[in-house]
N, C-alpha and C positions, 0 to 999 in steps of 0.2 A: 504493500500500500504506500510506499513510498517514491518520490520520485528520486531518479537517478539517470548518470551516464554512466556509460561504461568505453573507456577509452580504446583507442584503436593499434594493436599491437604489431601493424604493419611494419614499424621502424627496425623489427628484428630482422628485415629482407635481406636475404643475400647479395639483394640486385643494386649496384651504387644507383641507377638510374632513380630504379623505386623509394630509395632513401628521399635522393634528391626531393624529389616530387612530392614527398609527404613534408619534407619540412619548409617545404614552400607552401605547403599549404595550412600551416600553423601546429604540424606534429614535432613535438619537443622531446626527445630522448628523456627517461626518466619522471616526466609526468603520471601521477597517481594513478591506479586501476580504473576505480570508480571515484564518482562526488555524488554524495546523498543528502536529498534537503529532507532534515530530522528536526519535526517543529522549529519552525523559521532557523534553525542554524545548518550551516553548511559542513560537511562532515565529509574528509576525501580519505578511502582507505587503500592503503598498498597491498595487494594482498599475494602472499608468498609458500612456496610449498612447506608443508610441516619438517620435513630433513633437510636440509641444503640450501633452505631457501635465504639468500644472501640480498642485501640493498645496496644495492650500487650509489656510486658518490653521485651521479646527476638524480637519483631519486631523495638521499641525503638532503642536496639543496630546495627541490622543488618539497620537501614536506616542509624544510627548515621555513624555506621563504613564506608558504601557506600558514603554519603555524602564527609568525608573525603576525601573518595579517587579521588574527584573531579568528582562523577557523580552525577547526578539529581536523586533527589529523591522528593515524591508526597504524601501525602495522600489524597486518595478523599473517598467521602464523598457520593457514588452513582457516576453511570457510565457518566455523562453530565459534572460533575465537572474532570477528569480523561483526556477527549476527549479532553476538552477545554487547558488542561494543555499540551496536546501532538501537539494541534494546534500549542497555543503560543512556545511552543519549537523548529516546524518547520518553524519557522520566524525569530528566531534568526540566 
């Protein structure tokens, strides 16, 4: 029941052309999975496999900057840890 995007994970293409082409069109390496509006606050979560799942330094900056600007920001850890974090946000 919530609304959301879910970002576009083209950027991992093998193809230099393809790259080009997505960041010309405003795709940024390391931008969050999703962004969920969780009564009126904005909420972007990173979301990473439960073993191995590592945050790269361009996802680092893009939560860091978000943070900043006074939205929620998440990593989880597998989709149960992500849900839960979207719950407790719709309680506040």
């Amino acid at each position: 029941g919530y609304m959301f995007h879910h970002g576009n994970d083209n950027m991992y293409s093998t193809s230099w052309g393809q790259r080009l082409k997505m960041k010309r069109a405003g795709f940024h390496k390391g931008f969050p999975d999703f962004c969920i509006l969780v009564k009126n606050k904005i909420v972007f979560i990173e979301l990473k496999r439960k073993k191995g799942g590592v945050v790269s330094p361009e996802q680092t900056l893009w939560l860091d900057g978000l943070s900043k600007c006074g939205t929620h920001v998440f990593i989880a850890y597998g989709a149960e840890p992500a849900i839960k974090f979207i719950e407790a946000m719709a309680k506040i």
